[in-house]
MARDRENTOR-702245 format. One record per residue: residue number from 1; residue in one letter; x, y, z of N, C-alpha, C, O in turn. Coordinates in Angstrom, 3 decimals, padded with zeros to 6 digits. Example, Ala and Ser with C-alpha at 12.3 -4.5 7.8 and 13.67 -1.06 7.14 Angstrom:
<sites>
SITE   nr  rest      n.px      n.py      n.pz     ca.px     ca.py     ca.pz      c.px      c.py      c.pz      o.px      o.py      o.pz
SITE    1     A   013.190  -005.690   007.800   012.300  -004.500   007.800   013.200  -003.300   007.800   014.236  -003.319   008.465
SITE    2     S   012.850  -002.250   007.080   013.670  -001.060   007.140   012.900   000.030   007.870   013.409   001.138   008.039
</sites>
This chain:
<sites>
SITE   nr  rest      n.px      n.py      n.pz     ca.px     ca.py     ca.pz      c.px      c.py      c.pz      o.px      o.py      o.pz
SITE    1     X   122.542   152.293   069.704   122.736   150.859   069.681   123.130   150.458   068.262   122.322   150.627   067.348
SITE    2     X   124.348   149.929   068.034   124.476   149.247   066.844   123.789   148.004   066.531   123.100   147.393   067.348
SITE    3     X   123.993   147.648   065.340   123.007   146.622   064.626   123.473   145.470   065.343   122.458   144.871   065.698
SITE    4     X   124.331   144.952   065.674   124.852   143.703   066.272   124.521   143.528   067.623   124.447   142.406   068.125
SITE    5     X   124.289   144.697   068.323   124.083   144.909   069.887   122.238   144.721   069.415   121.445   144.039   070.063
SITE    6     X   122.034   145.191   068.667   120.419   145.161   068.804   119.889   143.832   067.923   118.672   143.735   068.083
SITE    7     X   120.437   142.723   066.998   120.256   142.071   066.844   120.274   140.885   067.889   119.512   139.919   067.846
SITE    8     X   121.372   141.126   068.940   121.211   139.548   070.224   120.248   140.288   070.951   119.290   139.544   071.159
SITE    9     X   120.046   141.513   071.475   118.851   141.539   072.374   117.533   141.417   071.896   116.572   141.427   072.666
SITE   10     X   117.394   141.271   070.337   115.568   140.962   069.316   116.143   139.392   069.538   115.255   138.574   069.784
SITE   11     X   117.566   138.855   069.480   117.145   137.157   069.845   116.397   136.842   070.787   115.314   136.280   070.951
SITE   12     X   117.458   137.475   071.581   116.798   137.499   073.526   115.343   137.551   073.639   114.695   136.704   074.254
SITE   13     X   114.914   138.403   073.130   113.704   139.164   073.740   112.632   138.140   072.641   111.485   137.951   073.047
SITE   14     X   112.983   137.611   071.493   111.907   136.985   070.546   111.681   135.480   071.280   110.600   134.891   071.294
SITE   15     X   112.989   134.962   071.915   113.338   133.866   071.928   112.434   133.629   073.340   112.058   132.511   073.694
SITE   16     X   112.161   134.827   074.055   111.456   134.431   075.202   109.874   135.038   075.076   108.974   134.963   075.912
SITE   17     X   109.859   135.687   073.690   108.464   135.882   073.102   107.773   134.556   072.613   106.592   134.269   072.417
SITE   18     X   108.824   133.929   072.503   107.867   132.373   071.927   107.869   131.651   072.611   106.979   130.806   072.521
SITE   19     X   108.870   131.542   073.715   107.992   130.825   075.310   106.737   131.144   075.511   105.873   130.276   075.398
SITE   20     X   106.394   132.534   075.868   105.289   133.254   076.695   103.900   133.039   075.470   102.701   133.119   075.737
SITE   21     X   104.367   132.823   074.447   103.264   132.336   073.489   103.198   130.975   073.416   102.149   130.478   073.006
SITE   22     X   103.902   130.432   073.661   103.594   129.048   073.260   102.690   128.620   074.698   101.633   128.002   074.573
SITE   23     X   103.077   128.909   075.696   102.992   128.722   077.249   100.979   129.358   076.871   099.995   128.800   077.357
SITE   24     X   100.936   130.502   075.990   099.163   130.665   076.125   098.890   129.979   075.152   097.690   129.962   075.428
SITE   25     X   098.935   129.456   074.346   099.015   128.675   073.737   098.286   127.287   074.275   097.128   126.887   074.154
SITE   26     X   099.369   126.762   074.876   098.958   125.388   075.823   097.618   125.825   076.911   096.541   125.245   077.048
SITE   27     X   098.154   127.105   077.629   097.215   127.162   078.753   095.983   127.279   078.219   095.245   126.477   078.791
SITE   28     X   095.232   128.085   077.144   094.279   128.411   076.345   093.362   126.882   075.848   092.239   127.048   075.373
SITE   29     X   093.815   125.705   075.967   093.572   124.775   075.916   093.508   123.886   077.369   093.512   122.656   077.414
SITE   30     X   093.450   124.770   078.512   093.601   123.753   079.486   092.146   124.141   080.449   091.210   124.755   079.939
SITE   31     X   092.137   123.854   081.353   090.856   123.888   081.998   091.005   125.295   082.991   090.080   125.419   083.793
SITE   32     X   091.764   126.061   083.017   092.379   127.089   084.321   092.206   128.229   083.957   093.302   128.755   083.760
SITE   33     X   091.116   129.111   083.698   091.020   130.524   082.681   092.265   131.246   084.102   093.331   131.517   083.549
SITE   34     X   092.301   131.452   085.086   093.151   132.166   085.735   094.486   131.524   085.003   094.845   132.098   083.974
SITE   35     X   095.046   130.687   085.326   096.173   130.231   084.654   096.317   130.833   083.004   097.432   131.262   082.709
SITE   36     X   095.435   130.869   082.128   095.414   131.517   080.878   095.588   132.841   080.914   096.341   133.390   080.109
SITE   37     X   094.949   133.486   081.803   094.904   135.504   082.049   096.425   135.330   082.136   097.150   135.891   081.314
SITE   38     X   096.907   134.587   083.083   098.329   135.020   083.298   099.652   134.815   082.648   100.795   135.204   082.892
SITE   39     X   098.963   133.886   081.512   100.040   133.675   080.558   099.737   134.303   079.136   100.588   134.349   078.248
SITE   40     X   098.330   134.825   078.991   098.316   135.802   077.713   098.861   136.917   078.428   100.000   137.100   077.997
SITE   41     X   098.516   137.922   079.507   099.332   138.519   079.921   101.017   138.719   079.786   101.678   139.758   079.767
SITE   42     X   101.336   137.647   079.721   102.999   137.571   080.112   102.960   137.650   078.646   103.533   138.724   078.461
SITE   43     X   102.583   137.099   077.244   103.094   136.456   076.016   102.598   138.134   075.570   103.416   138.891   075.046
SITE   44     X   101.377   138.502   075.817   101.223   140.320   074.815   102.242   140.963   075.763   102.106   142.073   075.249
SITE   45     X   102.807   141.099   076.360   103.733   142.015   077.389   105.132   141.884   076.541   105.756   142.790   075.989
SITE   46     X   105.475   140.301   076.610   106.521   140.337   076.031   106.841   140.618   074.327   107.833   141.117   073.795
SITE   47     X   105.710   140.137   073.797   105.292   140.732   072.479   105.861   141.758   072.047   106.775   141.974   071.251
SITE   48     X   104.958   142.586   072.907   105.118   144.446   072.647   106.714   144.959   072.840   107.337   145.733   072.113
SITE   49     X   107.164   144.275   074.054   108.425   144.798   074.370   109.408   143.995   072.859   110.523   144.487   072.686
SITE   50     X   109.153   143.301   072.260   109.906   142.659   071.501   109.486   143.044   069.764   110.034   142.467   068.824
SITE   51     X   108.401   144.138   069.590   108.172   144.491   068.565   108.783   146.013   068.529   108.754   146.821   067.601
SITE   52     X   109.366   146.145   069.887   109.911   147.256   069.281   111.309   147.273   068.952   111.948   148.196   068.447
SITE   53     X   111.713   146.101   069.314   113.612   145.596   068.946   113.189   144.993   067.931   114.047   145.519   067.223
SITE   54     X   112.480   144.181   067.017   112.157   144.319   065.672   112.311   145.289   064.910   113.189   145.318   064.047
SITE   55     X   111.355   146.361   065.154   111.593   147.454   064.645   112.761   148.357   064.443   113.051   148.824   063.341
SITE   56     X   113.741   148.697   066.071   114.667   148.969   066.270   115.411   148.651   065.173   115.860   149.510   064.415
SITE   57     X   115.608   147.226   065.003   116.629   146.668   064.204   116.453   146.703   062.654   117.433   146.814   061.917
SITE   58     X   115.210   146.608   062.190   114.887   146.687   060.629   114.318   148.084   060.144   114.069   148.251   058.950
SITE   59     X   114.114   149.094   061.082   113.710   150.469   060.443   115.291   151.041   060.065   115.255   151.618   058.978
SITE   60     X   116.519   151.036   060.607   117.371   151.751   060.056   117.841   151.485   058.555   118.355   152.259   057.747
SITE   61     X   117.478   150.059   058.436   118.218   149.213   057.365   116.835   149.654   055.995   116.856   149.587   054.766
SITE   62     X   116.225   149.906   056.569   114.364   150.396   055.502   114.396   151.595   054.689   113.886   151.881   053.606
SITE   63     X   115.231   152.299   055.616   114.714   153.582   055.631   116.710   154.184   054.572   116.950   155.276   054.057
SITE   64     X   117.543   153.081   054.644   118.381   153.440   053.975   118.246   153.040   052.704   117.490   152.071   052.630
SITE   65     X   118.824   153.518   051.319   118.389   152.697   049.783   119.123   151.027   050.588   119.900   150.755   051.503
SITE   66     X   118.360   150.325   049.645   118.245   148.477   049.843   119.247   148.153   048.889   119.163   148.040   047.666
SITE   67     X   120.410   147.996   049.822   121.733   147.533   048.762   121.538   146.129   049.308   120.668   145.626   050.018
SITE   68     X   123.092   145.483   048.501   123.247   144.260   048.618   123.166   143.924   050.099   122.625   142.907   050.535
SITE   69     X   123.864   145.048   050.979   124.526   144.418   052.426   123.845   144.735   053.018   124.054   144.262   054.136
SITE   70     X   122.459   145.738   052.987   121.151   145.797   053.931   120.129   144.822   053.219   119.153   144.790   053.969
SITE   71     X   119.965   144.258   052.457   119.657   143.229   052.516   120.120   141.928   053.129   119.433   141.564   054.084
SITE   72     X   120.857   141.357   052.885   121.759   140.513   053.729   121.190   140.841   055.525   120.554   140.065   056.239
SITE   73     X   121.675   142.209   055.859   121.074   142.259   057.296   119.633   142.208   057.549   119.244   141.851   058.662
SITE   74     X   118.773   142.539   056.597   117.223   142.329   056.705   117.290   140.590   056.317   116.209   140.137   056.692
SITE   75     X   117.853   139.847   055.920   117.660   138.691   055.861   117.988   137.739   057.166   117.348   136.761   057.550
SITE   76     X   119.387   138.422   057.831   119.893   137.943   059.034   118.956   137.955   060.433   118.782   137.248   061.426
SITE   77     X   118.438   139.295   059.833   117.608   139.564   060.976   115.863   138.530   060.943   115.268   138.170   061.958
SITE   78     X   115.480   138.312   059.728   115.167   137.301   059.410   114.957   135.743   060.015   113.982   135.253   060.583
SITE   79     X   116.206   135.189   059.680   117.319   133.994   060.332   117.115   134.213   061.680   116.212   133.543   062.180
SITE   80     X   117.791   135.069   062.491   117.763   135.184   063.788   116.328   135.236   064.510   116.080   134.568   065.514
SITE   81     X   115.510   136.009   063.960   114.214   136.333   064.639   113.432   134.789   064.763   112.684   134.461   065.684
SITE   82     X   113.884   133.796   063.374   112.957   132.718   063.222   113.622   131.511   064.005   112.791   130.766   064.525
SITE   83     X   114.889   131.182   064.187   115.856   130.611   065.172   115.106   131.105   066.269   114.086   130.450   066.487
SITE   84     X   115.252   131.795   066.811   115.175   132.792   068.279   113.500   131.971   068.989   113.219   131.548   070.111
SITE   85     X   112.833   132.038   067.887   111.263   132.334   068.613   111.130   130.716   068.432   110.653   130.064   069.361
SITE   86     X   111.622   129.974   067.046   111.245   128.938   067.397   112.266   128.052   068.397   111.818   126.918   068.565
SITE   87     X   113.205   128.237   068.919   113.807   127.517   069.849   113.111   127.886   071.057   112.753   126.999   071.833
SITE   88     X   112.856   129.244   071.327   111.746   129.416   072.382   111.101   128.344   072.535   111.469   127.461   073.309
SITE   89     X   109.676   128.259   071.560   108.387   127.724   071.205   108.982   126.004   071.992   108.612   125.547   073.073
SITE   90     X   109.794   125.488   071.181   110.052   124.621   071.680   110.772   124.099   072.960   110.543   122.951   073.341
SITE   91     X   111.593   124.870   073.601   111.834   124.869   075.012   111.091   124.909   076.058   111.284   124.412   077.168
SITE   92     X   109.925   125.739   075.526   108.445   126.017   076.549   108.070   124.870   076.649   107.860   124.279   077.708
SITE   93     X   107.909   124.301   075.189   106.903   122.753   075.536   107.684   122.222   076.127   107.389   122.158   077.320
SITE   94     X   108.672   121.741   075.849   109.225   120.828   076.767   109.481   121.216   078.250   110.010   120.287   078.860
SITE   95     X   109.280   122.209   078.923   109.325   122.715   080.178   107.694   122.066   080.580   107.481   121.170   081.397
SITE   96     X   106.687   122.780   079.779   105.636   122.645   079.978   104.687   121.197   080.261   103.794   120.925   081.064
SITE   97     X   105.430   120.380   079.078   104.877   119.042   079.436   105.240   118.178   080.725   104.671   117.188   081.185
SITE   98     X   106.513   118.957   081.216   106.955   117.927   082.300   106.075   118.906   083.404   105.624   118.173   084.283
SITE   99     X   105.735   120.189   083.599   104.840   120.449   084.852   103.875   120.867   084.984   103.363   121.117   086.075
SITE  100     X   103.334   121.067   083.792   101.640   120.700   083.615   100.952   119.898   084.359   101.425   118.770   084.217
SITE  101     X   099.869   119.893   085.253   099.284   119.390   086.056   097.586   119.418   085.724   097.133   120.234   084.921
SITE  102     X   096.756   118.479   086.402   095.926   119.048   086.447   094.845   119.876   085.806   094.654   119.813   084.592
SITE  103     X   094.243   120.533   086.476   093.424   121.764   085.192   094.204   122.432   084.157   093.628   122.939   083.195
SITE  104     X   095.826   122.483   084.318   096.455   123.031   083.699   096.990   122.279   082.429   097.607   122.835   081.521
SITE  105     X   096.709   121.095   082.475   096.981   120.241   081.930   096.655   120.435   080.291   095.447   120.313   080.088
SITE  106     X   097.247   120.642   079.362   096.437   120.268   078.258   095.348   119.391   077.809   095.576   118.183   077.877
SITE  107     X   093.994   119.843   077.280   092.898   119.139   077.151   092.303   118.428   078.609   091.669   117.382   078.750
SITE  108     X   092.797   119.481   079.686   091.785   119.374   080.604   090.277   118.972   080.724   089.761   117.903   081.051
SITE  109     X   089.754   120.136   080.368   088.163   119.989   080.101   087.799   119.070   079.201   086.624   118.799   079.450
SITE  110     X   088.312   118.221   077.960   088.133   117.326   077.465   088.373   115.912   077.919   088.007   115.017   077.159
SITE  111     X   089.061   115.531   079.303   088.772   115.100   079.712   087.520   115.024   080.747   086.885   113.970   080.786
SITE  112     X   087.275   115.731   081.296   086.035   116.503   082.223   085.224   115.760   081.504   084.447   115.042   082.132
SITE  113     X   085.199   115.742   080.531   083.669   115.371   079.986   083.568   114.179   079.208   082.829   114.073   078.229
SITE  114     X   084.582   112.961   079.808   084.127   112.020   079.228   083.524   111.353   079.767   083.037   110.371   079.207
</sites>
């Protein structure tokens, strides 16, 4: 895999790593521990699969001497990884707030108990 082929699939794969985190995230705060199992589930799953296209992509560039232009790509990769996860992060919420319900609801149980 070249660096360009493995840099859009660490977008891909980060960009839907920060859905699946943001998503436990919210749920971890809601009243539904089943609903939470199944979204820390999904967010360490996708994690793992996405720490190794991290890696993929910044061990070749590590492991060569650190010139000007592997730097530049350790910086890109950088750029991209932090684009990627936070456009995720934020696409989730906004998915999330419109179908959140219920126990699932953010600050569920804090309502419960007023």
């Amino acid at each position: 895999m070249n660096f360009w082929t493995g840099l859009v699939i660490l977008a891909v794969a980060a960009f839907f790593q920060n859905m699946a985190f943001t998503w436990t995230s919210r749920s971890r705060n809601s009243g539904d521990p089943a609903y939470h199992r199944f979204a820390a589930w999904s967010s360490n799953g996708v994690w793992f699969i996405t720490q190794f296209f991290v890696w993929k992509t910044i061990w070749p560039i590590l492991m060569n001497d650190l010139t000007l232009s592997s730097s530049g790509k350790l910086l890109l990769v950088a750029i991209v990884y932090i684009l990627a996860t936070t456009e995720g992060s934020v696409l989730m919420m906004k998915i999330l707030l419109k179908r959140e319900r219920g126990s699932r609801r953010v600050g569920a149980l804090e309502q419960k108990s007023v």
